[in-house]
N, C-alpha and C positions, 0 to 999 in steps of 0.2 A: 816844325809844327805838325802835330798829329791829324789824320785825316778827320773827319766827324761823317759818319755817313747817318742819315734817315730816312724815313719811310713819310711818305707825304703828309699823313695826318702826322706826324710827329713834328714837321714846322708850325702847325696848327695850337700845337698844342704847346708847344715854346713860347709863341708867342702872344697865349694867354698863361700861361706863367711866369711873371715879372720873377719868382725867384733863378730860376731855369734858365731864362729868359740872362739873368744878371751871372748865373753862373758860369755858361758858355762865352760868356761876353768877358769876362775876366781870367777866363783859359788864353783865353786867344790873344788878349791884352797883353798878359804876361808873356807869353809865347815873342808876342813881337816885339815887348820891351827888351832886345837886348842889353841895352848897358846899364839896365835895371833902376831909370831915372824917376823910372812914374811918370814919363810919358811916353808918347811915339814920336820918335820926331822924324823927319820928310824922307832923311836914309832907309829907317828903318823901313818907313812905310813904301818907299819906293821897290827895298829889296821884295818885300810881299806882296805887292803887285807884279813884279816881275818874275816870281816862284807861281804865283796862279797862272800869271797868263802862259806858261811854260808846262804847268803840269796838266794843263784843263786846254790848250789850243785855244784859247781868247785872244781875240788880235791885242797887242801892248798899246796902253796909250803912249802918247811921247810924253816925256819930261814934264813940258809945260800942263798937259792936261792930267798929269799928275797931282800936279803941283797946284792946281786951279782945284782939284777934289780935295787934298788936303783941305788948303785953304779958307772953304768952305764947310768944313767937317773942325778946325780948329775953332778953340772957344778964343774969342778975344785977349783974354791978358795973359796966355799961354803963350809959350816957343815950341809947343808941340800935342801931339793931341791927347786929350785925360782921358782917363775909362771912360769917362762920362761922354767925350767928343766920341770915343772908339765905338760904346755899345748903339749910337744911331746908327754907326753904317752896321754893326751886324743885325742890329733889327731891320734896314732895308735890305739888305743883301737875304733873308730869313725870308722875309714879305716877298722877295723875287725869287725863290726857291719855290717859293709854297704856291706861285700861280703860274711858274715854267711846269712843276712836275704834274700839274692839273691839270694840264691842258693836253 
């Protein structure tokens, strides 16, 4: 997965552009889809958690609270998460950028 670096007002402005906004969200989708199912499912998501928390020094959740974030991010009559489950966390994780770098 490719790095994405920006400049603060550039979260700002992502996340008033729902195209932008859907574009980045489906790089990144596709990125983690590896077995190309059209979803994410708990492996995949787990290995990406465990590649951030490795590249970026964030303490790793365990397993379970991995597991409990999927979970929660899964849509109901899914085995794994849709774009559509995927693009909420990059809009929070974008909304948590945009008021770390602010500050």
């Amino acid at each position: 997965m490719q790095d994405i670096d920006f400049e603060n007002n550039e979260y700002k402005q992502i996340l008033s552009d729902s195209a932008m906004l859907n574009k980045i969200s489906q790089k990144c989708f596709d990125d983690l889809d590896l077995d190309g199912s059209g979803q994410i499912t708990i492996t995949e998501f787990q290995n990406f958690i465990y590649k951030l928390s490795a590249k970026y020094g964030i303490e790793i959740l365990n397993g379970g609270d991995i597991l409990k974030v999927f979970k929660q991010l899964e849509s109901v009559s899914s085995r794994g998460l849709t774009q559509e489950d995927f693009k909420i966390l990059v809009k929070e994780v974008i909304k948590q950028l945009a008021v770390t770098v602010t500050i």
